[in-house]
N, C-alpha and C positions, 0 to 999 in steps of 0.2 A: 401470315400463314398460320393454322392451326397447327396443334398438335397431333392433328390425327393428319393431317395432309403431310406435315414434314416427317410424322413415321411411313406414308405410302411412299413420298421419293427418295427416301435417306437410306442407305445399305442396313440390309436387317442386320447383323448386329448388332446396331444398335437402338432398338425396337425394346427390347428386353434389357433394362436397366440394372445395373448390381451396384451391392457395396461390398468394396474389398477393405479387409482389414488386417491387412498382411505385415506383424511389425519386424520378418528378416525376410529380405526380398536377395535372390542373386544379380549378378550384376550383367543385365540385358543392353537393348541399343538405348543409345540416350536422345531425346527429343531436343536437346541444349543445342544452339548453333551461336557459338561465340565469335566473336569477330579477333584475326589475331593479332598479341600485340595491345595494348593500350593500356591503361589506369584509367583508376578515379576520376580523375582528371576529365580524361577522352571520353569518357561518357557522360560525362556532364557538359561538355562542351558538346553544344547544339547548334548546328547554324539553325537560322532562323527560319526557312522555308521548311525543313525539318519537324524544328519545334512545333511547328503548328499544324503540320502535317501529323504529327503522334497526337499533341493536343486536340485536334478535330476528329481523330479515332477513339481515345480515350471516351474524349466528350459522346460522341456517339454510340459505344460502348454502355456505360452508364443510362445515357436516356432511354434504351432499349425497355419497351414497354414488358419483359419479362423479368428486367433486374428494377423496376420501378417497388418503392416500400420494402425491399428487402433490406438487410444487415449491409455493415461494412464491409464484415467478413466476407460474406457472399459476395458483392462488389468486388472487394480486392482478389479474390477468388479465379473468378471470370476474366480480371486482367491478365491475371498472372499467366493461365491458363490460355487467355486470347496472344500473349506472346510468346509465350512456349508453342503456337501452334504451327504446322508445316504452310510453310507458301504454296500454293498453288501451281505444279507441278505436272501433273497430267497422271500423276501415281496414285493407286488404291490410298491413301493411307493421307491425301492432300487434306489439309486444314485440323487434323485431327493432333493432339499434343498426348503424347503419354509422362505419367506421373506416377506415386503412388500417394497415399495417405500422408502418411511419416512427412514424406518430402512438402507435399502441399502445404502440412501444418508448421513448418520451418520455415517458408514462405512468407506463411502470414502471421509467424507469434505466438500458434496453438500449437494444443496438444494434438494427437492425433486422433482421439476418441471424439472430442470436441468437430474435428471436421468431419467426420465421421456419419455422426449427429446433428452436428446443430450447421453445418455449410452445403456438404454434398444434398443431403436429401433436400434442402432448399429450394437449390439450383435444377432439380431434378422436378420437384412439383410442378414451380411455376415454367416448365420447360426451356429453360435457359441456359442447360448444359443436359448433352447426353454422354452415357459410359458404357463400355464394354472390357469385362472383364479380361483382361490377358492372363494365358497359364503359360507353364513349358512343357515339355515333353513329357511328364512325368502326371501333369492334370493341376499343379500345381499352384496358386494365384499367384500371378507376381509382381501387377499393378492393375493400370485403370489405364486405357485409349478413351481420351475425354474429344468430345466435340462440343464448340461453345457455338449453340445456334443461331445467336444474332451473328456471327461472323459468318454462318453457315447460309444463311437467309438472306445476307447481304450479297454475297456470289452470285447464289439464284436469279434476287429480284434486280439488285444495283448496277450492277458489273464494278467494271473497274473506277467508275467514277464513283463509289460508294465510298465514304470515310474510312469502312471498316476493312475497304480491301486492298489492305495493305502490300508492301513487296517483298520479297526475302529481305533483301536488305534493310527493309523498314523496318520490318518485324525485328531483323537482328540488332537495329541500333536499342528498339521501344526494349527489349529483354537485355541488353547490355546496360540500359538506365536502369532496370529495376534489380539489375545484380549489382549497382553502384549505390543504390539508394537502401536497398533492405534482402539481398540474396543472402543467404545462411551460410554461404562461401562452400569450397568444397578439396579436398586434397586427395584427386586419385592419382593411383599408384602409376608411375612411370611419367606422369605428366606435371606441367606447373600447375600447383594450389591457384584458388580463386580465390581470393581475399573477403571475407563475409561485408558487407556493405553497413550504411552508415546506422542504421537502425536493426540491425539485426540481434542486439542483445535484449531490445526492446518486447520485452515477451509479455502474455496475461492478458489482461483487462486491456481493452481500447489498444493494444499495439497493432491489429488491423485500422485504426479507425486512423491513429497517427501516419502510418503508413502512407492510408491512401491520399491523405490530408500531405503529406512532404511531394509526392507524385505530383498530385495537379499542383501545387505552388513551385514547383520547379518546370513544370510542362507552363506556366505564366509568368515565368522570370525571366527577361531579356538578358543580354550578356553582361548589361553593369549588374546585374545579380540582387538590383531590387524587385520585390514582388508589385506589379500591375496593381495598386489598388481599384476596389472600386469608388464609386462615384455616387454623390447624391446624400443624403440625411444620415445618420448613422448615430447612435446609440452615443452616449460620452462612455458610459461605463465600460462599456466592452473595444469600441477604439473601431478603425476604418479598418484594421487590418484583422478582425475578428470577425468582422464583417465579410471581409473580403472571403476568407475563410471558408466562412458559413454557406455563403453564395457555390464555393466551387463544391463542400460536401453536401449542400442542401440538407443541413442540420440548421439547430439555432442560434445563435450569436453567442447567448454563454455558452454552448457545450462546445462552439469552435474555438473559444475565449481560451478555454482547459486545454483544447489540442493545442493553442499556437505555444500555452504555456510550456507543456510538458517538453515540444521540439525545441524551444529555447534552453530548457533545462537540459534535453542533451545535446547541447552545443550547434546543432543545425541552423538555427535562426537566430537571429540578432533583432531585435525590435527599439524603434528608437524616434524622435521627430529628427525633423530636416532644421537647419541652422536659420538664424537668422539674425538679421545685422543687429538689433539690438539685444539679442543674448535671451528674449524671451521663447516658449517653447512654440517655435513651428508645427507641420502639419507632420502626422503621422508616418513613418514607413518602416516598412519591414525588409530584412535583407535576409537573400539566402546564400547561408556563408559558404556552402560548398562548393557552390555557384560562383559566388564571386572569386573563393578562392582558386576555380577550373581557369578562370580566362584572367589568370594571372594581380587579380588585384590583390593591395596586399593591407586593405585597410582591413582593422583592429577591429571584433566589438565594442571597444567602447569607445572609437572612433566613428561607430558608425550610431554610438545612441548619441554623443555629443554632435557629431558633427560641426566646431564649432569656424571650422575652413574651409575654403573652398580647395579643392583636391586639382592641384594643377598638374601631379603626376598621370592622370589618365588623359587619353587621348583620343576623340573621336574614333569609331571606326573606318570613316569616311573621307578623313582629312588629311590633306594633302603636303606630302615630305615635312611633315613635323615629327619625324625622331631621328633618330641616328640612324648611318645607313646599316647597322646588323640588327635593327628593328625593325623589320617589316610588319606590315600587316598581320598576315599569314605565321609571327612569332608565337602568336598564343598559342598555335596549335596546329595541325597539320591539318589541310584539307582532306575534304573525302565525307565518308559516311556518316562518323562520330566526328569530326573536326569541324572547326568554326568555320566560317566563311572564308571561301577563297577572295582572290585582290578582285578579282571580277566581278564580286557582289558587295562590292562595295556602294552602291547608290539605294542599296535596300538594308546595309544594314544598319543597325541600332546604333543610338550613339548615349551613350551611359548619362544618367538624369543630371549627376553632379558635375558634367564635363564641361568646359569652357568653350566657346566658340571659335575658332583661329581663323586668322585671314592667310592665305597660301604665302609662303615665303621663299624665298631665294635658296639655290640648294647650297650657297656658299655664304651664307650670312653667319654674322657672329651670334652667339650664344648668347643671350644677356637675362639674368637672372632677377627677376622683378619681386620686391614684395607683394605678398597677396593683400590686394585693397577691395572694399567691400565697397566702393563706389562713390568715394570722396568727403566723408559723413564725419562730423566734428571728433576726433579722437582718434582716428586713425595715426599709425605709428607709436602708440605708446606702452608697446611691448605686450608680453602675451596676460597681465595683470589686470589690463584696462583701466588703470585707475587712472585719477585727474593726477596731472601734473603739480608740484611743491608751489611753486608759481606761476605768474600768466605767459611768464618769459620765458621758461624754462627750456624748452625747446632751439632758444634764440643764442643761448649762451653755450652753445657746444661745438667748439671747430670740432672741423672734417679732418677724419682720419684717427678721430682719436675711437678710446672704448666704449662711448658711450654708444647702444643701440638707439637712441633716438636719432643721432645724428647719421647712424648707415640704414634709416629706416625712411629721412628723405627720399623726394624725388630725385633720380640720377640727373636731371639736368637742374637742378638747383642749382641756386651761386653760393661758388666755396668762400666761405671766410665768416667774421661774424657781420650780425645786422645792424642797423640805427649807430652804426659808431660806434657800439661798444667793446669793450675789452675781450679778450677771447678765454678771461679767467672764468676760473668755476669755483663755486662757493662747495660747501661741503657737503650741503642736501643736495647739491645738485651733483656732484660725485657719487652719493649712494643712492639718489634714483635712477642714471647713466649706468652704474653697476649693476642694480638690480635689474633694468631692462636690458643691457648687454647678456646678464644672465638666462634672462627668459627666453631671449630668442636665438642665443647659439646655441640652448637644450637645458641651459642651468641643470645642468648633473650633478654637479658638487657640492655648493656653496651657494649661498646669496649675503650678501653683505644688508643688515638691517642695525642701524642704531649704533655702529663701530662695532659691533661683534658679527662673528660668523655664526652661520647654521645651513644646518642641512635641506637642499632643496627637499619637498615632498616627490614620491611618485606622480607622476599624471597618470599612468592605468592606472580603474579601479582594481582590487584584489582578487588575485584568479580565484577564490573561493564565489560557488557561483549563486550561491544564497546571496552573500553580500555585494554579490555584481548587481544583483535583481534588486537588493533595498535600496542602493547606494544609486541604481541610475539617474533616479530624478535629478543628484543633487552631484552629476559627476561633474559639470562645471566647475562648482565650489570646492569639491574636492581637489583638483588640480592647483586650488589656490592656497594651501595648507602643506606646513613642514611636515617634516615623517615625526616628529612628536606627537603633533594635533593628529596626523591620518590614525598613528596608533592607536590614540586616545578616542576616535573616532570608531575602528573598527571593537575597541574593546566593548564599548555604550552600544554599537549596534548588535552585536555577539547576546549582550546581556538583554539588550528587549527582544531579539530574536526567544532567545530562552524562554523568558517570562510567557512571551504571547503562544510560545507553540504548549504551555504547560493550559492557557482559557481556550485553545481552537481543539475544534471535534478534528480537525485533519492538520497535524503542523506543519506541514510540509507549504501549508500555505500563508505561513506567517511572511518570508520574506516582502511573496506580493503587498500582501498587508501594509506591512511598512514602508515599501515604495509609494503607496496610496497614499498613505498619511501625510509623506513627504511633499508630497505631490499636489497636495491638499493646502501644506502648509505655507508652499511658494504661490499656489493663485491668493495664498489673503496677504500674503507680503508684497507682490506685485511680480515676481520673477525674482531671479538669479542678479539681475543688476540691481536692485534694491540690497540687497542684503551688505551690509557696511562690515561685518566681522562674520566670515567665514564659520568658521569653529564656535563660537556661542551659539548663531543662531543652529545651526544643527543638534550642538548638544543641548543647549536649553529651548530651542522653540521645537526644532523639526523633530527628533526624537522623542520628545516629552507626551506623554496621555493626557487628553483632557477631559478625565470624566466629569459628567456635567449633573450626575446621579451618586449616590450611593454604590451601584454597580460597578465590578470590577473589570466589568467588561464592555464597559461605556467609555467611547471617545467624541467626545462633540455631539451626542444625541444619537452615534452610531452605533448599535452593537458590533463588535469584532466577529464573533462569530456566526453570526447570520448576514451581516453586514446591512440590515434594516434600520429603521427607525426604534430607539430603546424606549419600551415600553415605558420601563420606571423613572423615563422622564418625563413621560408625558403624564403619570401621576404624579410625581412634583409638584410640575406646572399645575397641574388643576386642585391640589392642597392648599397650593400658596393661593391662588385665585381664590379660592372658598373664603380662606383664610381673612384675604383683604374684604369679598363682603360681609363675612360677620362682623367683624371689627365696623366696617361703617357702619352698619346695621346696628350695632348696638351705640354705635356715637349718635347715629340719628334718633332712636331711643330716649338717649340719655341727655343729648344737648340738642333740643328740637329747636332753637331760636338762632342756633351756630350761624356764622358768616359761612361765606367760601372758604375763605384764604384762612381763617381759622380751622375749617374742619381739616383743612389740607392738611394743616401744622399738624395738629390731634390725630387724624390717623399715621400720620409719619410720626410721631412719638411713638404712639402704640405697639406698629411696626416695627419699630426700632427695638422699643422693649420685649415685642415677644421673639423676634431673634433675638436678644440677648439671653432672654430666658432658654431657648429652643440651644445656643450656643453651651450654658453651662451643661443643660440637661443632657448634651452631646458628651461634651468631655468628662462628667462621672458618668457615663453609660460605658467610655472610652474607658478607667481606669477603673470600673467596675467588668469589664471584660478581659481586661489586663489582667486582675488580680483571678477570674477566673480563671484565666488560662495558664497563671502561675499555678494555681489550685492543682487544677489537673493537671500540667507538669509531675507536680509533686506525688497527686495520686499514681501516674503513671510510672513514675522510677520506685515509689515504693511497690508496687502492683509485679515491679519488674525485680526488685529485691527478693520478694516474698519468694517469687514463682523460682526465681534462681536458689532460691534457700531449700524450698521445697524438694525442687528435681536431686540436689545434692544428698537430702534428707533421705529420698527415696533410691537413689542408685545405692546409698552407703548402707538404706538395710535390704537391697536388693543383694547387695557383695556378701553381709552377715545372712542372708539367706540360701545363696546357694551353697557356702561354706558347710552349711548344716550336712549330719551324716541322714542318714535311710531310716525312717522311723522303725519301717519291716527289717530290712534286712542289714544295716546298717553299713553301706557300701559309703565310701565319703566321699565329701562334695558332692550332694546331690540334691539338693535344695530343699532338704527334711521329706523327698521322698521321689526313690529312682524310678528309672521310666518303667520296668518290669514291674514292682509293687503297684507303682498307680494303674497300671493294666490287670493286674489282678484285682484290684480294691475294685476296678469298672466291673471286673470278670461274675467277682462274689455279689455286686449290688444286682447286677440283671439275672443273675437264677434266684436272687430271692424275691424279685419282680416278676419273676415266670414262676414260679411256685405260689405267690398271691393271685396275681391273676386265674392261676389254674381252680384258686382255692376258692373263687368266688363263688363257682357252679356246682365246683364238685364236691364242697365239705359243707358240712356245718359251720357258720360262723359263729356260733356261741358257747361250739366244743375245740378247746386250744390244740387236745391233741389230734381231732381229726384235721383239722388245718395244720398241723406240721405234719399228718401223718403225706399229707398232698403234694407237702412243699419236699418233703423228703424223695418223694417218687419222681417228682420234678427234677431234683438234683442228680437223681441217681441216673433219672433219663440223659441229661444234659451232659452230667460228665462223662458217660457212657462215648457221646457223641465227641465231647471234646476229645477221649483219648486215640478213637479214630481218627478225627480228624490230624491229630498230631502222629501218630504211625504213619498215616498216608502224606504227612508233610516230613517226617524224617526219612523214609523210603528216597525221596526225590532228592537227598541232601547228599553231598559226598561225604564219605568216610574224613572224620577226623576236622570239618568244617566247623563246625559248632565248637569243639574243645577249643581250636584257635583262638577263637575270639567269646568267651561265658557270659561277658555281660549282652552283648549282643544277643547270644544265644536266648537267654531268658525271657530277653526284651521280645525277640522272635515270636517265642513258643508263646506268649505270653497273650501278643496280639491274637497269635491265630484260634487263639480260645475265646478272646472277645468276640471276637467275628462270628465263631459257630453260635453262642449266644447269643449276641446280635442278630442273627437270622433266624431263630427259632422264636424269640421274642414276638414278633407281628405274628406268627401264626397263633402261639398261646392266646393274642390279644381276640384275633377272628374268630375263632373258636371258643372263647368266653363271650362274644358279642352274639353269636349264633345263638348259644345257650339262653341266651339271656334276652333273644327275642321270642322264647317261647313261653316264658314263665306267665303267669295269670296275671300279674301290673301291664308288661306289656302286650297283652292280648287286651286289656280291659280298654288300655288308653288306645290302642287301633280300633275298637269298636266305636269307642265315642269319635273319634275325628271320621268315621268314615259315615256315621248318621251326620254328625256336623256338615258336612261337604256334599249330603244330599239337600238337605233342609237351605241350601244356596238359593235365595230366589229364582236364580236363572237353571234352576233345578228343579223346582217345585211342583214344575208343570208335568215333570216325568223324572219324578225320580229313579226311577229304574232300569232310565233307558241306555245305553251303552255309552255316551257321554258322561252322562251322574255317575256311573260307576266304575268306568275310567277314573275319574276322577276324586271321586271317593277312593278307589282301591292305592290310587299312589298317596293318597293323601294317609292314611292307613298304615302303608310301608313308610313312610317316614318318621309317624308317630310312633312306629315299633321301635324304629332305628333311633331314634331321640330316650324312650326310653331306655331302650336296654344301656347306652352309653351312658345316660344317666344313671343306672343302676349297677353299673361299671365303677364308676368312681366313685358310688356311696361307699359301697363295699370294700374299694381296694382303702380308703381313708380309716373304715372303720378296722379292715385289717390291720392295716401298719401300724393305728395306735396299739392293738391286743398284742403286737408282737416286737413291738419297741425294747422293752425291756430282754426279752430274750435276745433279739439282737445285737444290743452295747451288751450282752455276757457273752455272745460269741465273738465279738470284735477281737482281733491280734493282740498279743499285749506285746509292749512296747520291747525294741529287741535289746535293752538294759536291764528288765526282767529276764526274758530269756537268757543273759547269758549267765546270772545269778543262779537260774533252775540250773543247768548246764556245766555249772563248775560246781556243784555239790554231785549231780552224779558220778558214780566210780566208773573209773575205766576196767578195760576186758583187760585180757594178756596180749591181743592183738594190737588192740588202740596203744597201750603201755611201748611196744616194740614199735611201733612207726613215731610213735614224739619220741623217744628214744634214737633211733635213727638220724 
């Protein structure tokens, strides 16, 4: 349906689209319809007709040819918005959601100016949401009545068998997952708080894009709470589940690579292969933990990347009186809307990928507790180490009932006693490998006995820090099989290349993966995890270790780090050394044109030989010639730092002997050889005898001294004229007795506001000597020449006198006047100040040392006499 058709049948309101950007709204009706009662939990718990009942809305949602090439944002928008909407009801107001700004951008991670901007008017263009401004009583905005038209269009055209037309109760479970999954939470007043959901502190860049990306991988996650991969060829690099991913955001494989990353990094997903009987890495899967942790499973992340068991604690959902009787089916959760499947759907529901098959049992049958066997495969029973047994017997020599785990790791119906006749002794390696396997598999928490001494079992979780969960998973097998000495020793060495590598990558954040890679790299050329004969070396010394294959610091195996491409400056190497080997023949064939084979072979393998050796020295004095460099500099650099330290001390200590100094003028102390009133005067007396030169350019004689001071005098007598007004009408405005309080202030005052009058009569003297001084005969002569000049223009020629040429001539004219007379400005004011230099240092202040020298020879009155007397 077009946009003009669904404006003729849709309620005008909403015809006339607006944006509200209202950031305090009062507190109106609320469009939320919460289901009551449940957690986290309950909203994640989906039965399965359900699930894909939301998931087939979603999905259709999304493929709506009006949200097709739009943003995430926009997408996760329109859900949000498509659940918040009213069910269909038979009321004004059916299918429509109200919201505001603020709230939407909380929703999805943004700001509110951003949805504002960059999501509403989107959704608006390509007509995939309309809005009607709501006010109150007052005219007021105080949100937004949104309608999302593919759900609008679906009513119309589909009815109720349409994906998108959902039920009340649909809609309230679809809006009860997405306040479990990323709601911003809420605590009004008088009621219970909504707890903010699992993504909700996920703000900025891509937190819609992760959003919508945790939604469809939980709207595709059955109840054992692995994600549905897909199926068919897939990338090595980026993995099936990146893949998978990509598919449900219809993004590309790396940018979903980054989403699945970032959801692992905050603890939502768990990513990991599937187990297999010989310990090498299985197929890919991804687990969503929230998920699994709704319907009660209680396996680990790092249980779920090793995987290295088969998990006989779950239980079909379908199978029959296999738990206890306070375990029902229906234990995970309660039935209903948000609850798992009732006992009645049990021939449809799912049964968890890692679950065992059971055949139906008696409902009085005894309990018997089996070890887990992988299907009869030479090595079975010999504890959680897997190593080969001391020797071929080993197994043979251990009566029943003792501590050894190999012997409670038999078959229950085996025969008790020993085999072949022999004795039922035990040698001493056979004591401490019965021990060490007794250990493994009752939990060895404590101890393991190796060699007649004790030590401490290692942890089997990798360390909750989740950088080193991400480096370490490749190798979390091997880790399980390591003391807490070695794991320590382990997490130090990975801490330390984590450091190093986040100092070469443009983004650190992504060194862990890095390292996982390398790890990951370093077990397909060892053959797996059962290849590996010493735990702890090959980690510290192979798996850890860089293999630059370059010069570059940022080459591993031909890899850049931080591009993760092929390293250039190996691939110059290689084609050095290649050159290399043909000139060397080239010049054997030269040189020994009659040579054998097997000789020349010899001769260029010397050759070779010597010119790496040669190429070797030339290495290490470049090496201890760059040493000695960087001693060098060293050394310049702490003397550079001496110097500069000496210096700053030098200058603060005759910065202190300079402010100490008394007032050249007045000699007030501590004033830095001159207080702030004198240096406003000394400004005060330099600009009237710059307005007295200036004045003197036009108006005197420059070659008669006393009519130029007779100018400058007029000038002063003008100025201070003004200054003593200006300071009457500044002490008028002053309260009585304000000034005496504080004298030095006061001077400083009076001081400035004399600068000021000067200061502002200044530029006029200068205008007014420039005026003059465009009319003198230099500057009329040089405006006559620039305005022939500017006719004589070729593109003049042809009329010089036409109102163009002489436009243009005439500014051309006023420039050359304004150019002169400035120029004839500062010959004058130069040639002044040198004629009146000398007068000026005889009227300079003399120093106030002199002054008080004149001062104590003259005689006091009778008046002065009685007050120093006093």
């Amino acid at each position: 349906m077009s946009a003009v058709a669904a404006s003729a049948t849709m309620p005008p309101a909403f015809v006339d689209d607006a944006v509200v950007d209202a950031s305090r709204l009062p507190a109106r009706r609320d469009g939320l319809r919460l289901l009551p009662g449940g957690g986290l939990d309950d909203a994640l718990r989906l039965g399965r007709g359900m699930r894909l009942r939301l998931l087939a809305a979603v999905r259709a949602l999304l493929a709506d040819p009006s949200l097709a090439g739009l943003g995430d944002a926009a997408r996760l928008a329109a859900v949000v918005l498509f659940a918040k909407s009213r069910a269909p009801e038979g009321r004004k107001d059916d299918l429509q959601s109200y919201i505001w700004g603020a709230e939407l951008g909380r929703w999805l991670g943004m700001s509110e100016s951003t949805v504002h901007h960059d999501v509403l008017p989107v959704l608006r263009e390509t007509d995939a949401l309309h809005t009607r401004v709501v006010t109150n009583d007052e005219g007021h905005p105080v949100g937004l009545d949104c309608l999302v038209m593919p759900l609008w269009r679906a009513h119309q055209g589909g009815g109720a068998a349409h994906p998108l037309a959902l039920s009340k109760v649909e809609l309230s479970v679809l809006l009860r997952l997405l306040e479990a999954l990323f709601g911003p939470g809420w605590a009004p007043l008088g009621k219970e708080p909504t707890p903010p959901g699992l993504l909700a502190g996920r703000t900025g860049k891509g937190a819609a894009t992760d959003r919508l990306g945790l939604l469809l991988m939980v709207l595709n996650t059955r109840a054992s709470g692995w994600l549905q991969l897909c199926g068919g060829s897939v990338r090595k690099k980026e993995g099936r589940g990146a893949a998978t991913l990509a598919r449900l955001l219809g993004c590309s494989p790396s940018g979903a690579r980054k989403v699945l990353a970032r959801l692992t990094k905050a603890g939502v997903v768990s990513r990991g292969r599937k187990a297999t009987a010989t310990r090498m890495n299985g197929r890919g899967r991804v687990m969503l933990l929230p998920v699994a942790h709704a319907y009660g499973r209680t396996l680990t992340p790092v249980e779920a990347v090793q995987g290295s068991e088969t998990v006989f604690s779950e239980r079909p959902d379908g199978a029959f009186r296999d738990l206890d009787p306070g375990q029902g089916a229906d234990a995970l959760g309660t039935s209903g809307v948000c609850g798992a499947e009732a006992a009645v759907e049990s021939p449809d529901r799912e049964r968890p990928d890692s679950a065992e098959f059971h055949a139906d049992h008696a409902s009085g049958v005894t309990h018997v507790s089996s070890p887990p066997l992988s299907g009869g495969f030479s090595g079975e029973g010999r504890g959680g180490e897997g190593r080969r047994p001391e020797r071929m017997c080993v197994r043979e020599d251990q009566a029943a009932g003792g501590e050894d785990a190999a012997a409670e790791s038999a078959s229950p119906v085996a025969e008790v006693g020993p085999l072949r006749g022999e004795k039922p002794g035990k040698s001493a390696v056979d004591e401490q490998g019965g021990q060490r396997a007794a250990g493994n598999q009752a939990g060895g928490q404590p101890k393991a006995v190796v060699g007649g001494k004790t030590r401490q079992q290692g942890r089997v979780d990798l360390p909750e820090d989740l950088g080193l969960r991400v480096a370490l998973g490749p190798v979390a097998g091997l880790w399980a099989g390591l003391n807490r000495w070695q794991q320590d020793q382990v997490v130090a060495a990975v801490n330390a290349e984590l450091k190093r590598l986040e100092n070469l990558l443009m983004q650190p954040e992504g060194a862990p993966r890095l390292l996982a890679d390398r790890l990951t790299d370093r077990l397909e050329e060892t053959g797996g995890e059962a290849r590996v004969s010493s735990p702890f070396g090959w980690i510290t010394r192979r798996g850890l270790v860089q293999r630059p294959a370059c010069s570059d610091v940022r080459c591993d195996d031909g890899i850049r780090l931080d591009t993760g491409g092929e390293c250039a400056n190996c691939g110059n190497v290689i084609h050095i050394r290649r050159a290399r080997r043909v000139r060397i023949a080239a010049d054997i064939d030269r040189e020994l044109p009659g040579i054998g084979v097997a000789e020349r072979r010899r001769v260029l393998e010397d050759r070779l030989r010597e010119h790496a050796e040669a190429e070797a020295e030339d290495f290490v004095w470049r090496r201890e010639q760059a040493r000695a460099e960087q001693a060098r500099r060293e050394t310049a650099r702490a003397a550079a730092r001496e110097r500069g330290e000496r210096e700053r001390q030098e200058a603060a200590a005759a910065e202190a002997v300079r402010q100490a100094l008394s007032c050249e003028d007045c000699g007030q102390q501590r004033s830095a050889g001159l207080c702030e009133a004198c240096g406003l005067r000394r400004r005060t007396e330099a600009a009237i005898m710059e307005a007295g030169l200036v004045a003197a350019t036009w108006a005197a004689d420059l070659d008669d001294v006393a009519d130029v001071a007779a100018v400058a005098a007029h000038v002063r007598s003008t100025l201070e004229a003004d200054i003593e007004a200006a300071l009457s009408q500044f002490l008028e405005l002053m309260e009585p007795g304000e000034l005496e309080a504080n004298p030095v202030a006061a001077a400083s005052v009076l001081a400035f506001n004399a600068l000021q009058v000067v200061q502002q009569a200044l530029p006029e003297y200068r205008s007014s000597a420039l005026g003059r001084l465009r009319s003198t005969p230099e500057a009329e002569e040089e405006a006559r020449r620039a305005y022939k000049t500017e006719q004589n223009r070729r593109w003049f020629r042809a009329n010089p006198n036409g109102a163009d040429a002489v436009a243009a001539a005439t500014k051309a004219a006023d420039a050359a006047r304004e150019r002169t007379a400035e120029y004839l400005l500062t010959v004058r004011l130069e040639r002044l100040q040198k004629l009146t230099a000398v007068r000026t240092e005889m009227a300079a202040p003399a120093p106030w040392s002199a002054r008080l020298t004149e001062l104590a020879a003259r005689p006091l009155d009778s008046e002065m006499v009685g007050a120093v007397i006093a």
